[in-house]
mmCIF file of the N, C-alpha and C atoms, coordinates in Angstrom:
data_MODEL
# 
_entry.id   MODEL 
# 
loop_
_atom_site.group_PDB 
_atom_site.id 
_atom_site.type_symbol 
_atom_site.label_atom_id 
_atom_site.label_alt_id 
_atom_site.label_comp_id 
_atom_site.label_asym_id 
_atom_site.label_entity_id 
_atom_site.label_seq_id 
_atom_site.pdbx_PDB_ins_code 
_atom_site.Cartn_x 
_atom_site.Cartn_y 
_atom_site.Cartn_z 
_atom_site.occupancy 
_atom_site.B_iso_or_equiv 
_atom_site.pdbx_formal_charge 
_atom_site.auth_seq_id 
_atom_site.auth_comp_id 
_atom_site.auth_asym_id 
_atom_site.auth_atom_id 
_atom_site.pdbx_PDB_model_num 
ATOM 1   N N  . UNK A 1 1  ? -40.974 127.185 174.684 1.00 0.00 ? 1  UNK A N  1 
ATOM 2   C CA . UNK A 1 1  ? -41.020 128.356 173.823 1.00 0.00 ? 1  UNK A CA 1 
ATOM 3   C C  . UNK A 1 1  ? -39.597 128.851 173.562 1.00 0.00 ? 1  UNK A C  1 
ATOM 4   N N  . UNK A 1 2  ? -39.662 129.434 172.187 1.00 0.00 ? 2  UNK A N  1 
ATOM 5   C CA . UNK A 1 2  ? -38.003 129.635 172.314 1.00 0.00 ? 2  UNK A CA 1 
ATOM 6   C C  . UNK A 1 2  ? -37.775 131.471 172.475 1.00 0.00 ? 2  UNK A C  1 
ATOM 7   N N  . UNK A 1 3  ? -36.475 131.491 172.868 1.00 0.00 ? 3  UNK A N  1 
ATOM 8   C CA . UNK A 1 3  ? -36.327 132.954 173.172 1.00 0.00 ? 3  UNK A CA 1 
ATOM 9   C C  . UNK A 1 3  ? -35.970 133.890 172.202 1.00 0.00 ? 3  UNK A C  1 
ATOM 10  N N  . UNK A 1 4  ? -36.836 135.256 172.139 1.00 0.00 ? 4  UNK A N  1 
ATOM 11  C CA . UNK A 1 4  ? -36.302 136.057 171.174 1.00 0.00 ? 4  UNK A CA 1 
ATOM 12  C C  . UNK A 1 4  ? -35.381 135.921 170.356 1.00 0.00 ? 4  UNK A C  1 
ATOM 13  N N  . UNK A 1 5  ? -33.589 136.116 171.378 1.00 0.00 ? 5  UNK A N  1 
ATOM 14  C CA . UNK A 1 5  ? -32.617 135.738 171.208 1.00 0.00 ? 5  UNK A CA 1 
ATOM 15  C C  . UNK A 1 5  ? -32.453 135.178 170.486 1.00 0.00 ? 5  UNK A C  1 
ATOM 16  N N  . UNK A 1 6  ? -32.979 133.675 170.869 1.00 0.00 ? 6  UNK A N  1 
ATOM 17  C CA . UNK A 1 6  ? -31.743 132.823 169.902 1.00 0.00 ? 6  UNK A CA 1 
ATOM 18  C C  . UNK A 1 6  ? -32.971 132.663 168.659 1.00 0.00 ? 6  UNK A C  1 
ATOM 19  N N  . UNK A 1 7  ? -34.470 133.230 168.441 1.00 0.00 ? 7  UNK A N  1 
ATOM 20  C CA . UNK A 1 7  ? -35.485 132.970 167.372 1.00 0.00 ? 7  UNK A CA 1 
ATOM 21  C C  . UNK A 1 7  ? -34.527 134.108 166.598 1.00 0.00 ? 7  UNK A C  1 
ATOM 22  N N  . UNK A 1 8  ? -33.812 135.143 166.922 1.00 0.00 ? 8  UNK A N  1 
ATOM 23  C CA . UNK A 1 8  ? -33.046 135.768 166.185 1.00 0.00 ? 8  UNK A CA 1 
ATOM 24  C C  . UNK A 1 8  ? -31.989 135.726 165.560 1.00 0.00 ? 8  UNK A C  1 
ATOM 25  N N  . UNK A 1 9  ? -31.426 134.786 166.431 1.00 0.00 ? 9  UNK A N  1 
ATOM 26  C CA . UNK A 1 9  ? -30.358 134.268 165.735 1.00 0.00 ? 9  UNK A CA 1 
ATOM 27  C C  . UNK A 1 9  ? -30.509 133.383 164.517 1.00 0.00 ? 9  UNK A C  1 
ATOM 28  N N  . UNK A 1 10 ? -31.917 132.916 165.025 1.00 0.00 ? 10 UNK A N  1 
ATOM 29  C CA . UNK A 1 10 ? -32.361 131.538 163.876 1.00 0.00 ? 10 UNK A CA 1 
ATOM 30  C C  . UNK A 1 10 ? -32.347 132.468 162.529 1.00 0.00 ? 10 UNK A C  1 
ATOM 31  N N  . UNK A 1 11 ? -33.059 133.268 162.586 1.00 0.00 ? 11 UNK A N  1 
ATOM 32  C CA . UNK A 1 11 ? -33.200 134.433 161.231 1.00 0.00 ? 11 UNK A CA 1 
ATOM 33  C C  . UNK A 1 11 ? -32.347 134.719 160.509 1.00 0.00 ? 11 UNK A C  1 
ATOM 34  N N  . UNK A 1 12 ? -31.556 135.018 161.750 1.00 0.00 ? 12 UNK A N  1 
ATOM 35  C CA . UNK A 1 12 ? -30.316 135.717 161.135 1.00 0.00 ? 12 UNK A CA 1 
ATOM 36  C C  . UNK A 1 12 ? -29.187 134.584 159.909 1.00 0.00 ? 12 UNK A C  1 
ATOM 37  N N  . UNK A 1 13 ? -29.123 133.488 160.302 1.00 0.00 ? 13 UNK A N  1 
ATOM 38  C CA . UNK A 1 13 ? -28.590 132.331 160.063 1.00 0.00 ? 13 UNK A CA 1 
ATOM 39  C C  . UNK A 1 13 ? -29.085 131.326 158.666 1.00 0.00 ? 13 UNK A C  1 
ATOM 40  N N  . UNK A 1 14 ? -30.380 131.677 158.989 1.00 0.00 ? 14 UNK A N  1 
ATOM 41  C CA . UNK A 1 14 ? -31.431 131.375 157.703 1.00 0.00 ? 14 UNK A CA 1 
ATOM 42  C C  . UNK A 1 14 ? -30.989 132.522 156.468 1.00 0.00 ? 14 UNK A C  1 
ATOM 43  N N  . UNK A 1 15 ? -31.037 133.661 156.976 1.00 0.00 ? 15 UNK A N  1 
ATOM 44  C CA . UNK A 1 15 ? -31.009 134.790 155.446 1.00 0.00 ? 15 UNK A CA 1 
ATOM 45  C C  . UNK A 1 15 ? -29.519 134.831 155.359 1.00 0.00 ? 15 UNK A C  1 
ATOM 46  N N  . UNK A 1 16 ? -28.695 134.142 156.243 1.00 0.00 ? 16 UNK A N  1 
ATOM 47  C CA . UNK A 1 16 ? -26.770 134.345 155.268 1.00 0.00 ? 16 UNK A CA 1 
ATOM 48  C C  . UNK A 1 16 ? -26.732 133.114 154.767 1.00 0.00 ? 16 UNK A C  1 
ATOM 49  N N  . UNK A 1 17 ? -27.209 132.195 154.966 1.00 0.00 ? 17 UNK A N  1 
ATOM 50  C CA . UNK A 1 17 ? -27.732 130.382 154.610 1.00 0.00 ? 17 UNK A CA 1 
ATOM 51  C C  . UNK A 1 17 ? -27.693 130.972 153.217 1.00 0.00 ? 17 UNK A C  1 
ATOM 52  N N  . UNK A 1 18 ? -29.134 131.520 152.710 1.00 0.00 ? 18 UNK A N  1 
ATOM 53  C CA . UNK A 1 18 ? -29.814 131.664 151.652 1.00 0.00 ? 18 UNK A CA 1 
ATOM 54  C C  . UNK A 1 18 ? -29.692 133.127 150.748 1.00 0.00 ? 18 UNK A C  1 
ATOM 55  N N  . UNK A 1 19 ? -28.733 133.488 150.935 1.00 0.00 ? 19 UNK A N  1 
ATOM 56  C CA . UNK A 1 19 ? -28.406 135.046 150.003 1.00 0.00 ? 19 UNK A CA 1 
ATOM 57  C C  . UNK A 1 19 ? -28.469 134.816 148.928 1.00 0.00 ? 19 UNK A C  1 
ATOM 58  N N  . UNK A 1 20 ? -28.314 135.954 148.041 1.00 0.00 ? 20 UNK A N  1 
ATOM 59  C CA . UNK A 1 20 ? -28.826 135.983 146.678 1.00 0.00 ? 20 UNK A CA 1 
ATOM 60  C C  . UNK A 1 20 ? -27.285 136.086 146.168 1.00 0.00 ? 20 UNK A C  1 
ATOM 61  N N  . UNK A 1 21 ? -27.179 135.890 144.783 1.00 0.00 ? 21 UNK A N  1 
ATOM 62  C CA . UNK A 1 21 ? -26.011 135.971 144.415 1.00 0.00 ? 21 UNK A CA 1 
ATOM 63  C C  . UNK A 1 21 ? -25.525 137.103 144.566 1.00 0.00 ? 21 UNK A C  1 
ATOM 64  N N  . UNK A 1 22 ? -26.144 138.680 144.115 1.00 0.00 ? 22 UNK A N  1 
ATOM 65  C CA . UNK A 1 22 ? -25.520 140.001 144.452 1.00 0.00 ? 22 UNK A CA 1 
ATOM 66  C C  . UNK A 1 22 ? -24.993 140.264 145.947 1.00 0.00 ? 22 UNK A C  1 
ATOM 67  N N  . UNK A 1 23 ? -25.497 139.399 146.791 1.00 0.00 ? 23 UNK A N  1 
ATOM 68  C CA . UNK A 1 23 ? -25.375 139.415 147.945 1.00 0.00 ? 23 UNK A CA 1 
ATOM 69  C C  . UNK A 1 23 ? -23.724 138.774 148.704 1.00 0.00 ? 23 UNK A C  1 
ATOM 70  N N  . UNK A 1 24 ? -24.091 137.659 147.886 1.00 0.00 ? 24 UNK A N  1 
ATOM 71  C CA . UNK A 1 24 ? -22.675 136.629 148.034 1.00 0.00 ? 24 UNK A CA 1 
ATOM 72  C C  . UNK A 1 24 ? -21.343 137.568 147.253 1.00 0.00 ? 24 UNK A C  1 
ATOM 73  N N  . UNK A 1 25 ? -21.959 138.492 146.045 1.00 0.00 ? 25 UNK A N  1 
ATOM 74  C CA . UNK A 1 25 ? -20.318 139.012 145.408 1.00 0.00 ? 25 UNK A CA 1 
ATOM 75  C C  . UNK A 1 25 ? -20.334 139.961 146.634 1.00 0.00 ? 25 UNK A C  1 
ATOM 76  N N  . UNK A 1 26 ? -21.346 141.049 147.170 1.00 0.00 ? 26 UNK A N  1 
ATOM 77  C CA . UNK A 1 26 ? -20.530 142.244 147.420 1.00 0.00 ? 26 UNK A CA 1 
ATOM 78  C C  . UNK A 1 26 ? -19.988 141.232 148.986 1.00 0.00 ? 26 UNK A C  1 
ATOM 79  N N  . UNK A 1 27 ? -20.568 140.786 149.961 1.00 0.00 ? 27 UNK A N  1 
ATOM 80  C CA . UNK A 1 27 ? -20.126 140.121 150.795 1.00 0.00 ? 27 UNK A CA 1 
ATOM 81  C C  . UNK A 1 27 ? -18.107 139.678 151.194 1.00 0.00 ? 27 UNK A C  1 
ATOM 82  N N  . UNK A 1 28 ? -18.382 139.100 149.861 1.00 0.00 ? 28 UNK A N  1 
ATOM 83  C CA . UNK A 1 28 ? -16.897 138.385 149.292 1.00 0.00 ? 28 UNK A CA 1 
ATOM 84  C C  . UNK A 1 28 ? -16.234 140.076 149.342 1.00 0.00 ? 28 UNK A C  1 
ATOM 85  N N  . UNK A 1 29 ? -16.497 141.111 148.641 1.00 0.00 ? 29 UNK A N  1 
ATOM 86  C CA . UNK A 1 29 ? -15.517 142.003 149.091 1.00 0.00 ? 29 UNK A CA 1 
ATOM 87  C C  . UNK A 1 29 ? -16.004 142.853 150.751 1.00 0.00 ? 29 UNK A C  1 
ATOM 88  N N  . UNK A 1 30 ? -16.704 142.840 151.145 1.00 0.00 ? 30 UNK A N  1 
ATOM 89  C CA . UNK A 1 30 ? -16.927 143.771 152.577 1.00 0.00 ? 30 UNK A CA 1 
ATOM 90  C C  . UNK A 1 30 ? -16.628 142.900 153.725 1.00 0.00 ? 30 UNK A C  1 
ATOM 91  N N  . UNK A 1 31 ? -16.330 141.577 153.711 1.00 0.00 ? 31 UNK A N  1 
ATOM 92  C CA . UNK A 1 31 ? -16.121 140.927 154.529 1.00 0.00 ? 31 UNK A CA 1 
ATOM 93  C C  . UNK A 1 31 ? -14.639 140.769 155.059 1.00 0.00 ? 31 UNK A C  1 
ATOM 94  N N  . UNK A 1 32 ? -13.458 141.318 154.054 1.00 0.00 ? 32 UNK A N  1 
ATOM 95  C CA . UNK A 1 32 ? -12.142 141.098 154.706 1.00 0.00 ? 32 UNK A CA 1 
ATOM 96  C C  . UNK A 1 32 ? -12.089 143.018 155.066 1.00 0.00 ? 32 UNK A C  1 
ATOM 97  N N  . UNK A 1 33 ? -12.893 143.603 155.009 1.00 0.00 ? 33 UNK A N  1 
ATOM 98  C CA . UNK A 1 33 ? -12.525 145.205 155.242 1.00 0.00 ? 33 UNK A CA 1 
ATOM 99  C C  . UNK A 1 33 ? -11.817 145.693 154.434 1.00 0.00 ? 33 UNK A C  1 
ATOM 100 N N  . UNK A 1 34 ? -12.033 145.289 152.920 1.00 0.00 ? 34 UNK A N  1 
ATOM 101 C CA . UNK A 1 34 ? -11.590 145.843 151.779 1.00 0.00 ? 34 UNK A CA 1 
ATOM 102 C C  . UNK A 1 34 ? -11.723 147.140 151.655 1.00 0.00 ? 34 UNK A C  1 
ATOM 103 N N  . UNK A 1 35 ? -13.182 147.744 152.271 1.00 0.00 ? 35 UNK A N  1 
ATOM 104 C CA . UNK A 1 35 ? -13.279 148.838 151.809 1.00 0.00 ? 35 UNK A CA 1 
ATOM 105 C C  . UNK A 1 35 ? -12.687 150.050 152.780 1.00 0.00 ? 35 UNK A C  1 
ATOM 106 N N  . UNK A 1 36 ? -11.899 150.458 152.757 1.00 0.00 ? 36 UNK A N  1 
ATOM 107 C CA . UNK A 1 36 ? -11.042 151.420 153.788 1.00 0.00 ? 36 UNK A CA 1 
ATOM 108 C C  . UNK A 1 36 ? -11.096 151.352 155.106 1.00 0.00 ? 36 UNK A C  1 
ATOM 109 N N  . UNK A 1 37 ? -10.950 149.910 155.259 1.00 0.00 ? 37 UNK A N  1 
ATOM 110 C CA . UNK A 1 37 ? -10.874 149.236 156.489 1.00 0.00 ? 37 UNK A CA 1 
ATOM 111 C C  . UNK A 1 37 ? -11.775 149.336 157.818 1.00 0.00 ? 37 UNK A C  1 
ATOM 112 N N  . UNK A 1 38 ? -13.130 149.592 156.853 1.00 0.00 ? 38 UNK A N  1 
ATOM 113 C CA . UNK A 1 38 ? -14.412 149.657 157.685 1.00 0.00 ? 38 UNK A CA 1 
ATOM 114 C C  . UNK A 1 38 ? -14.640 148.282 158.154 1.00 0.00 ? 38 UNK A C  1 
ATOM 115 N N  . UNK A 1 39 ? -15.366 147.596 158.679 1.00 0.00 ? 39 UNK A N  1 
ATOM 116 C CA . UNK A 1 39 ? -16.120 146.524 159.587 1.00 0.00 ? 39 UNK A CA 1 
ATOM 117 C C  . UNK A 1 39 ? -17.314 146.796 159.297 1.00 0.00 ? 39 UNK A C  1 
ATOM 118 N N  . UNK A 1 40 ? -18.063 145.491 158.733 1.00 0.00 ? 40 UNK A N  1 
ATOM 119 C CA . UNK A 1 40 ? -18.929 145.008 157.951 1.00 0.00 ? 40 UNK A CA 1 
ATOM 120 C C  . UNK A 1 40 ? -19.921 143.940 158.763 1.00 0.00 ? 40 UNK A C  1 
ATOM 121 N N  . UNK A 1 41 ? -20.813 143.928 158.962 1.00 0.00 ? 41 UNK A N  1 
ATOM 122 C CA . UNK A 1 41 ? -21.671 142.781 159.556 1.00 0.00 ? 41 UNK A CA 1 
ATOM 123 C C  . UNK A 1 41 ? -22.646 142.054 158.744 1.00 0.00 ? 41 UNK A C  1 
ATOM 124 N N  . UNK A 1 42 ? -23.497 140.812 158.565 1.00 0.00 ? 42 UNK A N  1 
ATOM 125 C CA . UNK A 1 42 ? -24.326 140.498 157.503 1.00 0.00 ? 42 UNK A CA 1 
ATOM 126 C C  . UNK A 1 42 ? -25.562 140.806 158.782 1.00 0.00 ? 42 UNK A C  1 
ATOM 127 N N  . UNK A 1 43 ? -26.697 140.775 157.973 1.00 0.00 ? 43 UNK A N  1 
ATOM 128 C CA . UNK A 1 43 ? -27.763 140.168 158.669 1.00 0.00 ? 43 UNK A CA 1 
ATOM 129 C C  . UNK A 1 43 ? -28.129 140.617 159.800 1.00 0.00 ? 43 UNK A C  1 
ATOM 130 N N  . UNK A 1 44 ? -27.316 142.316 160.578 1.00 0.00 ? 44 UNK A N  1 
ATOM 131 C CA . UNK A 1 44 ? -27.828 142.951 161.623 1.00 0.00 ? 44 UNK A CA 1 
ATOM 132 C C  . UNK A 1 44 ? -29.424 143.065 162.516 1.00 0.00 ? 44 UNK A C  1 
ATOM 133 N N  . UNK A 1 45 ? -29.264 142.426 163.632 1.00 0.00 ? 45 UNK A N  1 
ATOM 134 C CA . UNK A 1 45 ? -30.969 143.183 163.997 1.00 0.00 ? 45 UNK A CA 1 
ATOM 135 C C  . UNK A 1 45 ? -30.875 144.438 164.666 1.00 0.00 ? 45 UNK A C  1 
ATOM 136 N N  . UNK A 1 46 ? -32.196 145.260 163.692 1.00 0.00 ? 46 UNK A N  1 
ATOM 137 C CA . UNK A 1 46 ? -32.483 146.434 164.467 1.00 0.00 ? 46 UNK A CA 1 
ATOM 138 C C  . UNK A 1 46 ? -34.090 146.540 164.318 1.00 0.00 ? 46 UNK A C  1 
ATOM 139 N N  . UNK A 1 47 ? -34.008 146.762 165.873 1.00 0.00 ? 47 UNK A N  1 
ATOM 140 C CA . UNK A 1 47 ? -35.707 146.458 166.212 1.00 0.00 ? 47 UNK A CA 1 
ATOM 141 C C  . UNK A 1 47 ? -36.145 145.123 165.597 1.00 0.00 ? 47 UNK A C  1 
ATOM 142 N N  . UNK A 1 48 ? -37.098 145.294 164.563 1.00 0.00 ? 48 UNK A N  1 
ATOM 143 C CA . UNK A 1 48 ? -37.795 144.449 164.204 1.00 0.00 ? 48 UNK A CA 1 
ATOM 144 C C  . UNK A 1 48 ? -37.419 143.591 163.078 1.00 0.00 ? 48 UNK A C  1 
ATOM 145 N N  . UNK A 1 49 ? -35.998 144.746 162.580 1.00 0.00 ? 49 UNK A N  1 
ATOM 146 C CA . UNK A 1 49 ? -35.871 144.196 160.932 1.00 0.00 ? 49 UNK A CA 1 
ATOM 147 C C  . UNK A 1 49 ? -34.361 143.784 160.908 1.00 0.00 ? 49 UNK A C  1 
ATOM 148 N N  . UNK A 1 50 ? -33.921 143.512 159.933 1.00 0.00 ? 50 UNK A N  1 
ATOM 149 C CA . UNK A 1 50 ? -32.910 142.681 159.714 1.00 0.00 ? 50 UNK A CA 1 
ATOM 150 C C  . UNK A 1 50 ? -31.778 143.880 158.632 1.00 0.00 ? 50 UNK A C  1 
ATOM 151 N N  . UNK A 1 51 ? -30.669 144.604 158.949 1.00 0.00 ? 51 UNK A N  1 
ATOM 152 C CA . UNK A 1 51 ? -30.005 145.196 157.976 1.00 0.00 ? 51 UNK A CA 1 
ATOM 153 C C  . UNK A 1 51 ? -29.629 143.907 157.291 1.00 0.00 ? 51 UNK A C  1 
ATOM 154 N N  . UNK A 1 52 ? -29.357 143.731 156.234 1.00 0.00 ? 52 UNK A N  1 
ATOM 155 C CA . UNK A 1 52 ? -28.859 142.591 155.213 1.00 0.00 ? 52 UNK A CA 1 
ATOM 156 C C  . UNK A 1 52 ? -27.523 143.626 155.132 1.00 0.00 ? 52 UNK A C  1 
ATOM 157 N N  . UNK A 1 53 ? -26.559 144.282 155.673 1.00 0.00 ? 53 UNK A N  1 
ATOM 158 C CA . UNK A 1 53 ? -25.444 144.804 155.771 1.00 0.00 ? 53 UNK A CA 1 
ATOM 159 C C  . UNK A 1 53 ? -25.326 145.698 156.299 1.00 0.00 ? 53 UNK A C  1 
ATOM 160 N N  . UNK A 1 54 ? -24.686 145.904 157.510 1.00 0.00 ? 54 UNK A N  1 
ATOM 161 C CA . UNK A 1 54 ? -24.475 147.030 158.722 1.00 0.00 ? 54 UNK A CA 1 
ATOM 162 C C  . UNK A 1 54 ? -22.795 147.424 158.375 1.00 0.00 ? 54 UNK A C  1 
ATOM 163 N N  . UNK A 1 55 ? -22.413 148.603 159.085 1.00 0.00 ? 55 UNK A N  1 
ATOM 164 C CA . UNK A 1 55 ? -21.442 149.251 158.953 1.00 0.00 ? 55 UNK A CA 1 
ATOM 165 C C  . UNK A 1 55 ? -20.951 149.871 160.196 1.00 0.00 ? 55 UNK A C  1 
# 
């Protein structure tokens, strides 16, 4: 059986795999901390669900 963990990680890995194009532009800018040098994550788990962009 596999563990939460890494079944989460699988998820997580699958939905940055497969983003949508709006996804891939804003990405391309939140990913070097363009935006006033906040820190950006894709694909966060909380609880049950998945932020598709944490802050």
């Amino acid at each position: 059986m596999t563990s939460k963990p890494a079944l989460t990680r699988d998820v997580a890995r699958r939905l940055r795999r497969d983003q949508t194009e709006a996804e891939r532009m804003l990405w391309s800018r939140l990913r070097n901390s363009e935006l006033e040098g906040f820190k950006f994550r894709r694909q966060y788990p909380i609880g049950p669900f998945f932020a598709d962009f944490f802050c």
